[in-house]
VMD Tcl script that builds the backbone (N, CA, C; Angstrom):
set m [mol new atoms 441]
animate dup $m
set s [atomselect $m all]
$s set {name element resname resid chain x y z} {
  {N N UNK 1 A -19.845 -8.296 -17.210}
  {CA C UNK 1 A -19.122 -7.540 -18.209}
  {C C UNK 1 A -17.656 -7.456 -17.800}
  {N N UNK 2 A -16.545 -7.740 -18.458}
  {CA C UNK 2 A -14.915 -8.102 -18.250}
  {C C UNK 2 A -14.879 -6.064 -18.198}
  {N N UNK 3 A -14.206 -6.109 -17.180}
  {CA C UNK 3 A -13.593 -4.936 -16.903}
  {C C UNK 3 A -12.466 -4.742 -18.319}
  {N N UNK 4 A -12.661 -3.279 -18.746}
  {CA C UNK 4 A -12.017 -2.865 -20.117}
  {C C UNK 4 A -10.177 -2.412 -19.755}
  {N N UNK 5 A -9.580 -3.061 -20.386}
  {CA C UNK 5 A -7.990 -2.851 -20.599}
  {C C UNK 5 A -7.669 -1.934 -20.790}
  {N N UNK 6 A -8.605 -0.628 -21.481}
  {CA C UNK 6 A -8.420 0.608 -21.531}
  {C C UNK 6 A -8.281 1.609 -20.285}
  {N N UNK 7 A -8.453 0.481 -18.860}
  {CA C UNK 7 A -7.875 1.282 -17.853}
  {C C UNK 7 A -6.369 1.397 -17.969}
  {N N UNK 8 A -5.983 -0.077 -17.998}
  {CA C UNK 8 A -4.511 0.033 -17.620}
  {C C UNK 8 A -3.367 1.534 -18.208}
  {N N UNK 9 A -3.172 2.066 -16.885}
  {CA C UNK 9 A -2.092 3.108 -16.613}
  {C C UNK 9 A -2.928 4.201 -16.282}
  {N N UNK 10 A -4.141 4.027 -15.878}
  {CA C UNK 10 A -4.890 4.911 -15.126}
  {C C UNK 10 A -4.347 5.105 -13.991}
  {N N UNK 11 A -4.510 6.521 -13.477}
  {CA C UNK 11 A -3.253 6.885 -12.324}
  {C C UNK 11 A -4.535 7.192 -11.210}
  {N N UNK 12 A -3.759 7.006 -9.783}
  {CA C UNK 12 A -4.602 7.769 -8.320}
  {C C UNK 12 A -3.598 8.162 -7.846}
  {N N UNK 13 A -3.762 9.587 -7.179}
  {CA C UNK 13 A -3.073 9.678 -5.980}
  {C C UNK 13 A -2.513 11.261 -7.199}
  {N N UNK 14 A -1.344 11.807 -6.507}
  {CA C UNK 14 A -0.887 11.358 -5.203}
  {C C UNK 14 A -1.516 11.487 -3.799}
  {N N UNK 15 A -1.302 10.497 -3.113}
  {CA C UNK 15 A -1.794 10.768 -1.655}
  {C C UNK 15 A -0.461 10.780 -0.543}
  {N N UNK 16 A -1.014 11.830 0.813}
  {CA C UNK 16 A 0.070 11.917 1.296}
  {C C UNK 16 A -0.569 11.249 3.065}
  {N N UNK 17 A 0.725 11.041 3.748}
  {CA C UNK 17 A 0.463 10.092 4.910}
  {C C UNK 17 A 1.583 10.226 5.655}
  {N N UNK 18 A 1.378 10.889 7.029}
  {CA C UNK 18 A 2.563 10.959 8.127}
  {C C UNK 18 A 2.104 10.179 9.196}
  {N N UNK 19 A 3.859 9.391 9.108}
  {CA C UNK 19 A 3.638 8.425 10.017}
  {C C UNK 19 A 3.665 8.930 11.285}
  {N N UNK 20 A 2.632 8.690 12.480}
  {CA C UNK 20 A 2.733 8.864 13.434}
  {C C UNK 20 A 3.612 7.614 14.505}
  {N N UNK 21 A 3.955 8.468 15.614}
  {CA C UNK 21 A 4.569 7.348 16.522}
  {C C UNK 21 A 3.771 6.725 17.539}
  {N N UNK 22 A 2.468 7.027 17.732}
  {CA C UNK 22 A 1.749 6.476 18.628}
  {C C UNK 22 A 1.199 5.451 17.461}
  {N N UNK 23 A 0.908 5.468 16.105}
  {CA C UNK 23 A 0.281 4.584 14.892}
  {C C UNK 23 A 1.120 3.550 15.003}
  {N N UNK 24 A 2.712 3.859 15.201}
  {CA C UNK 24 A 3.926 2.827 14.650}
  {C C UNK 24 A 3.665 1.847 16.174}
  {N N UNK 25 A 3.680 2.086 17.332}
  {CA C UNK 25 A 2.990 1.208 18.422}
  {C C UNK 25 A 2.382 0.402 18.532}
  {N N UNK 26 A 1.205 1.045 17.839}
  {CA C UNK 26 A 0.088 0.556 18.147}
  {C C UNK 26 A -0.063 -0.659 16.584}
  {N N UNK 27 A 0.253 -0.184 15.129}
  {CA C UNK 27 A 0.153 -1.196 14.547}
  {C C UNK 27 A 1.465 -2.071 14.827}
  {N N UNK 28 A 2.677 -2.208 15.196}
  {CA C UNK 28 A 3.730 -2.979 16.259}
  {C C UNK 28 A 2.953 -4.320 17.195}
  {N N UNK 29 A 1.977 -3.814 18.136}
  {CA C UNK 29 A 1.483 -4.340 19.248}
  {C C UNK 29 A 0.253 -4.842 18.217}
  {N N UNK 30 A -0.430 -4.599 17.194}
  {CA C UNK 30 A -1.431 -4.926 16.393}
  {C C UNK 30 A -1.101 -6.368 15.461}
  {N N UNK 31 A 0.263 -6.598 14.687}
  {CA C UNK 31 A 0.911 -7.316 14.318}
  {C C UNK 31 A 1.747 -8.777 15.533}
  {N N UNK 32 A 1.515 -8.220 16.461}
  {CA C UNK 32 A 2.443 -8.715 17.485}
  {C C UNK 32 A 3.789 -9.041 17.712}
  {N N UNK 33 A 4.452 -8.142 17.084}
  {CA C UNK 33 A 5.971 -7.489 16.959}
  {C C UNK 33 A 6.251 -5.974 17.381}
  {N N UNK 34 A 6.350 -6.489 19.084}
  {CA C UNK 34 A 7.094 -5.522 19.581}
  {C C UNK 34 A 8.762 -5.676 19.655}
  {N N UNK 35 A 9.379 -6.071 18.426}
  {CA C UNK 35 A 10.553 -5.316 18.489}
  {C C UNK 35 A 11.302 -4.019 19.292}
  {N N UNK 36 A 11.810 -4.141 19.930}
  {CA C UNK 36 A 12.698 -2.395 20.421}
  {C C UNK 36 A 12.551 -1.862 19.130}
  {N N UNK 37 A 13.192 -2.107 18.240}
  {CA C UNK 37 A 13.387 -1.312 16.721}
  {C C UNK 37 A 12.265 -0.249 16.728}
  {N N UNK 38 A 10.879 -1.097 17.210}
  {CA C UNK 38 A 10.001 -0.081 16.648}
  {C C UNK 38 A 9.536 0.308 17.738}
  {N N UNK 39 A 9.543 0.665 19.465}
  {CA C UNK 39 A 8.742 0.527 20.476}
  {C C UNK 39 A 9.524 0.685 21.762}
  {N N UNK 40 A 11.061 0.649 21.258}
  {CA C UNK 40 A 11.711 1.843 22.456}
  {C C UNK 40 A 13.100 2.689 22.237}
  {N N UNK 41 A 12.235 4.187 21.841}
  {CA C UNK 41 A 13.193 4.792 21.642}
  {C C UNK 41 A 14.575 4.618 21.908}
  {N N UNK 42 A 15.082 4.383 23.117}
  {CA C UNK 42 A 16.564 4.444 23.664}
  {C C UNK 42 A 16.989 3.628 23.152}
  {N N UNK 43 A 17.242 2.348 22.690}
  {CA C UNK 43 A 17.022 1.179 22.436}
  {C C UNK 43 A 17.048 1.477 20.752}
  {N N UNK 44 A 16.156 2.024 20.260}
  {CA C UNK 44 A 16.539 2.480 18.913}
  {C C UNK 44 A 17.886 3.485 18.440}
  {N N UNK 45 A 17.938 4.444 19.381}
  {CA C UNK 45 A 19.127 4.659 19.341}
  {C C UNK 45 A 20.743 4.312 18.901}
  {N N UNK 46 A 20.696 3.152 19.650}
  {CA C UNK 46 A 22.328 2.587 19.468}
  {C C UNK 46 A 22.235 1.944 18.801}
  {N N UNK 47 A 20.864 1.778 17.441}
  {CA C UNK 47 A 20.775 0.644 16.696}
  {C C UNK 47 A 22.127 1.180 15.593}
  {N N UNK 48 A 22.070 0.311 14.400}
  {CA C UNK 48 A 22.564 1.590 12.862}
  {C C UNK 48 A 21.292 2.374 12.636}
  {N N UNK 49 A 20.440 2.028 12.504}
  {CA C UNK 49 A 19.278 3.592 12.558}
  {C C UNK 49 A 19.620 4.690 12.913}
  {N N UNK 50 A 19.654 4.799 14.118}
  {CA C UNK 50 A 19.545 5.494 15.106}
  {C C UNK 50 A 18.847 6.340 15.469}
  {N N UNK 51 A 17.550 5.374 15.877}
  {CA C UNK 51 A 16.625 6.002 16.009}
  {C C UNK 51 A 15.063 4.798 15.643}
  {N N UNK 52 A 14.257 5.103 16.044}
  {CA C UNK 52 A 13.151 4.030 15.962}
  {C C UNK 52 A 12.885 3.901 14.571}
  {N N UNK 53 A 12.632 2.754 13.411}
  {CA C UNK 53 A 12.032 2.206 12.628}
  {C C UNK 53 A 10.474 2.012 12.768}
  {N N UNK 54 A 9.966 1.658 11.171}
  {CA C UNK 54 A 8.613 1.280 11.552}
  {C C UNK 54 A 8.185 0.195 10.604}
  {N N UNK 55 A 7.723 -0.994 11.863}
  {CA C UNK 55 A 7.646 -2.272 10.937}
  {C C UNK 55 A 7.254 -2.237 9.194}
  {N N UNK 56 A 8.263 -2.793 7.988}
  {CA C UNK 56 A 7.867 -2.605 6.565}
  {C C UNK 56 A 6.436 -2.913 6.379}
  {N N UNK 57 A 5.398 -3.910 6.912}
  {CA C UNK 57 A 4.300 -4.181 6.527}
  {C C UNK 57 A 3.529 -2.656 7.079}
  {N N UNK 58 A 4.087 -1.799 7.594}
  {CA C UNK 58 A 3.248 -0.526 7.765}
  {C C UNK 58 A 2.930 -0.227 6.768}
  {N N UNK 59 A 3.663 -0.110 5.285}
  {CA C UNK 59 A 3.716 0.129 3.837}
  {C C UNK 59 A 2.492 0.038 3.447}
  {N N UNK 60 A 1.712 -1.221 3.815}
  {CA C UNK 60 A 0.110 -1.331 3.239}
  {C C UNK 60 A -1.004 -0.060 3.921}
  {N N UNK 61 A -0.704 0.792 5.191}
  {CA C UNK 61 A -1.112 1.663 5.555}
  {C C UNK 61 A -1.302 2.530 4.548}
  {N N UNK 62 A -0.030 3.221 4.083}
  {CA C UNK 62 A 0.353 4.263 3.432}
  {C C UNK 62 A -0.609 3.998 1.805}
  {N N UNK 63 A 0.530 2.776 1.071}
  {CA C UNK 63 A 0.146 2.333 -0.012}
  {C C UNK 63 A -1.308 2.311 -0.123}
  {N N UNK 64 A -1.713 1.222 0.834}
  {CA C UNK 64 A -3.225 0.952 0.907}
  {C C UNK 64 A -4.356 2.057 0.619}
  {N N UNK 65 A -3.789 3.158 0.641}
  {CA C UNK 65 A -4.884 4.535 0.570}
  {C C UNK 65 A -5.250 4.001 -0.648}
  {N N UNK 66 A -4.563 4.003 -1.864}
  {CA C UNK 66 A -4.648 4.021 -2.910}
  {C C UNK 66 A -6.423 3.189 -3.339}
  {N N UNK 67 A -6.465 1.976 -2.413}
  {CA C UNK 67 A -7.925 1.236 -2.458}
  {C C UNK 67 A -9.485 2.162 -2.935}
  {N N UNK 68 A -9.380 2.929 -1.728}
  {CA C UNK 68 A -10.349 3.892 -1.990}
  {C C UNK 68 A -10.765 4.910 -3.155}
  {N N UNK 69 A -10.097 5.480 -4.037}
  {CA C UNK 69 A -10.181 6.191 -4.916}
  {C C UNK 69 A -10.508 5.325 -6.168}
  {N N UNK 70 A -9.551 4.139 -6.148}
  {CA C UNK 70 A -9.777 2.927 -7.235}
  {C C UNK 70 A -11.497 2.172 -7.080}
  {N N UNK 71 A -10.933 1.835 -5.817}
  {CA C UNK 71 A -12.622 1.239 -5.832}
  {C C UNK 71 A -13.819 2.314 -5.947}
  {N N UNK 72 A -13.757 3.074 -5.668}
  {CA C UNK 72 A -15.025 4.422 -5.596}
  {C C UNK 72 A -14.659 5.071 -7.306}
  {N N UNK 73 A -14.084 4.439 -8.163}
  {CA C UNK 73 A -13.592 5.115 -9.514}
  {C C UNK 73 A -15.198 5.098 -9.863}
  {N N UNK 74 A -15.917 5.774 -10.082}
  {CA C UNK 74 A -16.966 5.329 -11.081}
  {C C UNK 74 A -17.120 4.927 -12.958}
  {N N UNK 75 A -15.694 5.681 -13.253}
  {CA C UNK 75 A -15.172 4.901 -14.308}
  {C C UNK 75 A -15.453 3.332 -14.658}
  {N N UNK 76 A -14.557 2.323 -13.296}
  {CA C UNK 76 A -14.572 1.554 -13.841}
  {C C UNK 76 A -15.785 0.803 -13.338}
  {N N UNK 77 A -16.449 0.756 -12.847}
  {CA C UNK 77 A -17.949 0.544 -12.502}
  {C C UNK 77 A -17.692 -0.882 -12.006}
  {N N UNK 78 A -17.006 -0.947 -11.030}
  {CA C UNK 78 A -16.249 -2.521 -10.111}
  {C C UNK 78 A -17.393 -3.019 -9.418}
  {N N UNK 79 A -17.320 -4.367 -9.633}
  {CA C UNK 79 A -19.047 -5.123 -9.070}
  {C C UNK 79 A -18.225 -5.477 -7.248}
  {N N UNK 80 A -17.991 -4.425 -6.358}
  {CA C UNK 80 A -16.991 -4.797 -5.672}
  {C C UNK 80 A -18.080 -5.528 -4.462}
  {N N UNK 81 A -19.277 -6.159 -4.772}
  {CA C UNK 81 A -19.656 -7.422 -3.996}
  {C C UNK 81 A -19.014 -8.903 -4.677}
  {N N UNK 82 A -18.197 -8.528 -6.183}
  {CA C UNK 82 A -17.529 -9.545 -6.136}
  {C C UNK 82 A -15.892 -9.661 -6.267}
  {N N UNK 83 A -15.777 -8.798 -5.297}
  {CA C UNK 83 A -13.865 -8.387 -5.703}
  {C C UNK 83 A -13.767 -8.829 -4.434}
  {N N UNK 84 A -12.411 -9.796 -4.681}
  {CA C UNK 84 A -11.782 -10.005 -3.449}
  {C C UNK 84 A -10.158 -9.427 -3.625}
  {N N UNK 85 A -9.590 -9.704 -2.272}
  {CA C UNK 85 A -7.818 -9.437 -2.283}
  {C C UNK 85 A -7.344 -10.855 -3.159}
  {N N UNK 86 A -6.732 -10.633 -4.120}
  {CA C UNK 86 A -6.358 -11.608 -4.525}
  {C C UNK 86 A -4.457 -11.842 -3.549}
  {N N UNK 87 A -3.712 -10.590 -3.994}
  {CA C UNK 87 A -2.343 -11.000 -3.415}
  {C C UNK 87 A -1.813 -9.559 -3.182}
  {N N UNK 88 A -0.719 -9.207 -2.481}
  {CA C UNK 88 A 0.033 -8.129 -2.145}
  {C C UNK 88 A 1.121 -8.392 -2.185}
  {N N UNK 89 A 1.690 -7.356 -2.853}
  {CA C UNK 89 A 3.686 -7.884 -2.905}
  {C C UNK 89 A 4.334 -6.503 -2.625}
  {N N UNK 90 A 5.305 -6.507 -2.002}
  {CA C UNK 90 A 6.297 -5.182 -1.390}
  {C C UNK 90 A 7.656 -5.519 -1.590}
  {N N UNK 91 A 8.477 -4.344 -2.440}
  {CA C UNK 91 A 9.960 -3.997 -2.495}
  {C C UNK 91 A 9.990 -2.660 -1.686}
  {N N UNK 92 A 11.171 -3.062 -0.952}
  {CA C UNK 92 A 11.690 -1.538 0.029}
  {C C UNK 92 A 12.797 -1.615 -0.262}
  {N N UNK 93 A 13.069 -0.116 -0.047}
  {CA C UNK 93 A 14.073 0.516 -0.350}
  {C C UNK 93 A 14.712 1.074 0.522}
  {N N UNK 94 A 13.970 1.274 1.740}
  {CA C UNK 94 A 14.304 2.462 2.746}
  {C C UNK 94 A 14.139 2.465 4.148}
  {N N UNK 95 A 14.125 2.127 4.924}
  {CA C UNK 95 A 13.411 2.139 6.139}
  {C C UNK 95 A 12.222 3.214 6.548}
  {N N UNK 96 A 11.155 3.058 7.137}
  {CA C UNK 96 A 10.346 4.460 7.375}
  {C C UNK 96 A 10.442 4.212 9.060}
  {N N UNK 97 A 10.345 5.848 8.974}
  {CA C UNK 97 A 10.155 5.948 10.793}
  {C C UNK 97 A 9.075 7.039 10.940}
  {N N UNK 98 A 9.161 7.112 12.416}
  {CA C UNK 98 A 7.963 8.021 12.845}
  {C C UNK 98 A 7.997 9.234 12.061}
  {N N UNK 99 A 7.247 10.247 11.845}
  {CA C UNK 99 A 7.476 11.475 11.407}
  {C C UNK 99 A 7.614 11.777 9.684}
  {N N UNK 100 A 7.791 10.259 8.999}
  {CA C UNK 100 A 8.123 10.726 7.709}
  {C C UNK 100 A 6.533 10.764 7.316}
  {N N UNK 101 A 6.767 11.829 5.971}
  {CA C UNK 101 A 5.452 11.528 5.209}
  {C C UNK 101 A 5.729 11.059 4.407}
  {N N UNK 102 A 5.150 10.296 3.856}
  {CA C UNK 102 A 4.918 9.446 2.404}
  {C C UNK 102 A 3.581 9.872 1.604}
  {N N UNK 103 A 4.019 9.898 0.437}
  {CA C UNK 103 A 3.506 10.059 -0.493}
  {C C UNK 103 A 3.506 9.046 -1.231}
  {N N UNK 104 A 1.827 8.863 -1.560}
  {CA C UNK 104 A 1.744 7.536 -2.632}
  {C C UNK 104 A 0.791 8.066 -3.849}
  {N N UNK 105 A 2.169 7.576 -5.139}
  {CA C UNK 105 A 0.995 7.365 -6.548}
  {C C UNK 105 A 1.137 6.089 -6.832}
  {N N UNK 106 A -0.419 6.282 -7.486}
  {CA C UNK 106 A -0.193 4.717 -8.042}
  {C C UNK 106 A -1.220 4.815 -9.480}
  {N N UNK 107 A -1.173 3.498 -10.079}
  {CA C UNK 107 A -1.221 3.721 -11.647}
  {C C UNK 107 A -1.887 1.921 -11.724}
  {N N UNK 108 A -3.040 1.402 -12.550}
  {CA C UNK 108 A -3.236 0.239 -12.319}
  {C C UNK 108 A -2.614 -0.178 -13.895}
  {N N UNK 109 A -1.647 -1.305 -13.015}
  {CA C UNK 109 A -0.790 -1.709 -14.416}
  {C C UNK 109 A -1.247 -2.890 -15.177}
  {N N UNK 110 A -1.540 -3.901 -14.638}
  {CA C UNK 110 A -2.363 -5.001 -15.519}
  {C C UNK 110 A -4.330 -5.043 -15.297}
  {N N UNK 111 A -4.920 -5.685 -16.313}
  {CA C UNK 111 A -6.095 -6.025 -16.262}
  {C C UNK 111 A -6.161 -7.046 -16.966}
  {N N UNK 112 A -6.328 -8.307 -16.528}
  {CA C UNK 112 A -6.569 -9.585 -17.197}
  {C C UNK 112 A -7.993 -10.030 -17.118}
  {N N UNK 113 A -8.399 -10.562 -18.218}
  {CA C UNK 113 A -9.686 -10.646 -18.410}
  {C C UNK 113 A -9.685 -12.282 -18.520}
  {N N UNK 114 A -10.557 -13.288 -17.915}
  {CA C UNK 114 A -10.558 -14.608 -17.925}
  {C C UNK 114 A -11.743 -15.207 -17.948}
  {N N UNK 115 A -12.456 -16.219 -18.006}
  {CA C UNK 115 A -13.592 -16.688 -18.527}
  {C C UNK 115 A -14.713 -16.315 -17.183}
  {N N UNK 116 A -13.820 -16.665 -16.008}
  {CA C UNK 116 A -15.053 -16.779 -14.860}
  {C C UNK 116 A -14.295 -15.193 -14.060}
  {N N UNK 117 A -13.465 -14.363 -13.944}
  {CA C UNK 117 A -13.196 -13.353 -13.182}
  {C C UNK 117 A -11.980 -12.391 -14.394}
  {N N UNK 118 A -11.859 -11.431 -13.892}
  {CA C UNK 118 A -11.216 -10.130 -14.603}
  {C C UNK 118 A -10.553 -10.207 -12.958}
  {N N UNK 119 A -8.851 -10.098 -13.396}
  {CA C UNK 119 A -7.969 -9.397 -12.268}
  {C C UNK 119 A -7.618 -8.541 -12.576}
  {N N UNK 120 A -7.345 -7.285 -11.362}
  {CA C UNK 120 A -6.488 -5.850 -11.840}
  {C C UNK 120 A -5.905 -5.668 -10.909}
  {N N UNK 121 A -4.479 -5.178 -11.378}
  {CA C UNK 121 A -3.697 -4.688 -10.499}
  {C C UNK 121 A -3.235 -3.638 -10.258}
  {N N UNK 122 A -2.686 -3.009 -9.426}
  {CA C UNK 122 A -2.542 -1.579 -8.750}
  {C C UNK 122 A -1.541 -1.654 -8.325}
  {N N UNK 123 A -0.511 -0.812 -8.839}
  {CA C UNK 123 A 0.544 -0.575 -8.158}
  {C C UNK 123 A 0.515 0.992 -7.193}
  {N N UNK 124 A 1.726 0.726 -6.697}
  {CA C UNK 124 A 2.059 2.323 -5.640}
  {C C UNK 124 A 3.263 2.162 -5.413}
  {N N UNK 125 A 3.427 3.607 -5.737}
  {CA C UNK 125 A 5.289 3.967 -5.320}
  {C C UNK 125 A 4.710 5.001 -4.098}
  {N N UNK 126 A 5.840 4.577 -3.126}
  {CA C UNK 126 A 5.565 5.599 -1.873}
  {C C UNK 126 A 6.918 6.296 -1.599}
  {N N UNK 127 A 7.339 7.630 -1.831}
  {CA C UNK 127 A 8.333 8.150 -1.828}
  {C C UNK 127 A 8.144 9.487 -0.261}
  {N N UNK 128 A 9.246 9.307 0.571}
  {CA C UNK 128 A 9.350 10.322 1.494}
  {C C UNK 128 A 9.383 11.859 1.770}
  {N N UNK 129 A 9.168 12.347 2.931}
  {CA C UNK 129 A 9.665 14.048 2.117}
  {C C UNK 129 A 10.899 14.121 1.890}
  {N N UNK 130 A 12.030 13.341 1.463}
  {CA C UNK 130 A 13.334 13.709 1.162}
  {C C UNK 130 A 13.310 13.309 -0.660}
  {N N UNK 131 A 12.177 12.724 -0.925}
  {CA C UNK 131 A 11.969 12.583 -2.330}
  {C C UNK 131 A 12.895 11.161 -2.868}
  {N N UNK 132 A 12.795 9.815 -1.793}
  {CA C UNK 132 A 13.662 8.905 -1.668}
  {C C UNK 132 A 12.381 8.250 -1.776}
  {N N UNK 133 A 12.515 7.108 -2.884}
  {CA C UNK 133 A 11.261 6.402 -2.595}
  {C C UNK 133 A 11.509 5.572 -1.759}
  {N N UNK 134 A 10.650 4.717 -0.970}
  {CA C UNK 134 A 10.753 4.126 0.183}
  {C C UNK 134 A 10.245 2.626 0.375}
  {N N UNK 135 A 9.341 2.335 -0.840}
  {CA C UNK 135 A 8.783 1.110 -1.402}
  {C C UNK 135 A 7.685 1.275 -2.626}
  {N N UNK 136 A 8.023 -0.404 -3.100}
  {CA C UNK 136 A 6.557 -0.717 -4.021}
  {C C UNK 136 A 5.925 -1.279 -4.015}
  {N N UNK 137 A 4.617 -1.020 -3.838}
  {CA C UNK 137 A 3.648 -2.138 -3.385}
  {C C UNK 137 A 2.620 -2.357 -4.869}
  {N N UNK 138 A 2.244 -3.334 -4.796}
  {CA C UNK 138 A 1.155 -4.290 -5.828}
  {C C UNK 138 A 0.484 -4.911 -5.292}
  {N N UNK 139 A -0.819 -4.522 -5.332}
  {CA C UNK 139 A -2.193 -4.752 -5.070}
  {C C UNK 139 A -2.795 -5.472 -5.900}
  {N N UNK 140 A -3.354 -6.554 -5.793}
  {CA C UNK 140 A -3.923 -7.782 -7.160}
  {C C UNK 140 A -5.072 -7.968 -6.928}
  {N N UNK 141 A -6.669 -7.524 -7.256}
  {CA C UNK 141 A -7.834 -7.827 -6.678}
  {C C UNK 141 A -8.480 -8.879 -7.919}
  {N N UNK 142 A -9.339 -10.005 -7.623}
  {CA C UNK 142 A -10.248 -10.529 -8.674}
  {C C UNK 142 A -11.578 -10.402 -8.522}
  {N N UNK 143 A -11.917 -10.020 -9.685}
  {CA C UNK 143 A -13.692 -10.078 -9.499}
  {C C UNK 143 A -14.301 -10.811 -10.369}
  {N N UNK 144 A -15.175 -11.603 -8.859}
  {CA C UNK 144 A -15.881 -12.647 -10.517}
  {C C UNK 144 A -17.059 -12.254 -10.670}
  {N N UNK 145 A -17.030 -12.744 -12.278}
  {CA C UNK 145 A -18.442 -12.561 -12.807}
  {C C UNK 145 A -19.386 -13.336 -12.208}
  {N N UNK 146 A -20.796 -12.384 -12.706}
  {CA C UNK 146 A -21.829 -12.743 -12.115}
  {C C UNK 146 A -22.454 -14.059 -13.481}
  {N N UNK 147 A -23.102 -14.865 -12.076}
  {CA C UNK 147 A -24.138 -15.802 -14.174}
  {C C UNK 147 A -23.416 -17.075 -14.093}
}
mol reanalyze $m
mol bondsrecalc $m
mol representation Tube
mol addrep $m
């Protein structure tokens, strides 16, 4: 059954998420970009920051919450033994560092319906506690039909 278009602009969230500095490390050393930027204070310092950054692909941390509420929607009744990641795309705006929280809403903006799979997409705006958004991420999953 093609997932119904009558989702699109269905909203999740908001969800909120503080970055920790032992998290920014450890996903740093997880990625295998230990940059100073993100992994020694002093060193961050005399950057233009001033002060430690936290690698942009952290964004899917934050953003990424958004997965759970979408997929567990019982609304849209997602056959998610057949959903895969289709693609992820990110605009920043801001740098994030240790300590900020982010806040993510998000809203699923397309649903394309196609002969062998239905794609939907999910966006998320993640804005800081200074009320600066900080990026946008788009989430693209496909699920194919069964048969």
């Amino acid at each position: 059954m093609a997932l119904d278009k009558k989702f699109i602009g269905r909203k999740y969230g908001p969800l909120t998420y503080e970055i920790g500095w032992e998290k920014v490390k450890e996903y740093a050393r997880a990625i295998k970009n230990e940059d100073p930027h993100y992994m020694d204070k002093e060193f961050a310092k005399s950057t233009k920051y001033g002060g430690v950054i936290v690698p942009p692909t952290f964004a899917v941390v934050s953003a990424g919450q958004l997965a759970v509420p979408f997929f567990l929607d019982p609304e849209l009744r997602l056959d998610l033994a057949m959903l895969v990641h289709g693609e992820q795309a990110f605009e920043f705006y801001e740098v994030m560092r240790p300590g900020d929280v982010l806040t993510t809403s998000g809203v699923i903006s397309n649903i394309e319906n196609k002969e062998k799979l239905d794609t939907v997409s999910l966006e998320g705006t993640c804005t800081n506690q200074h009320g600066t958004v900080v990026c946008k991420a788009t989430f693209t999953f496909a699920i194919r039909k069964r048969g």
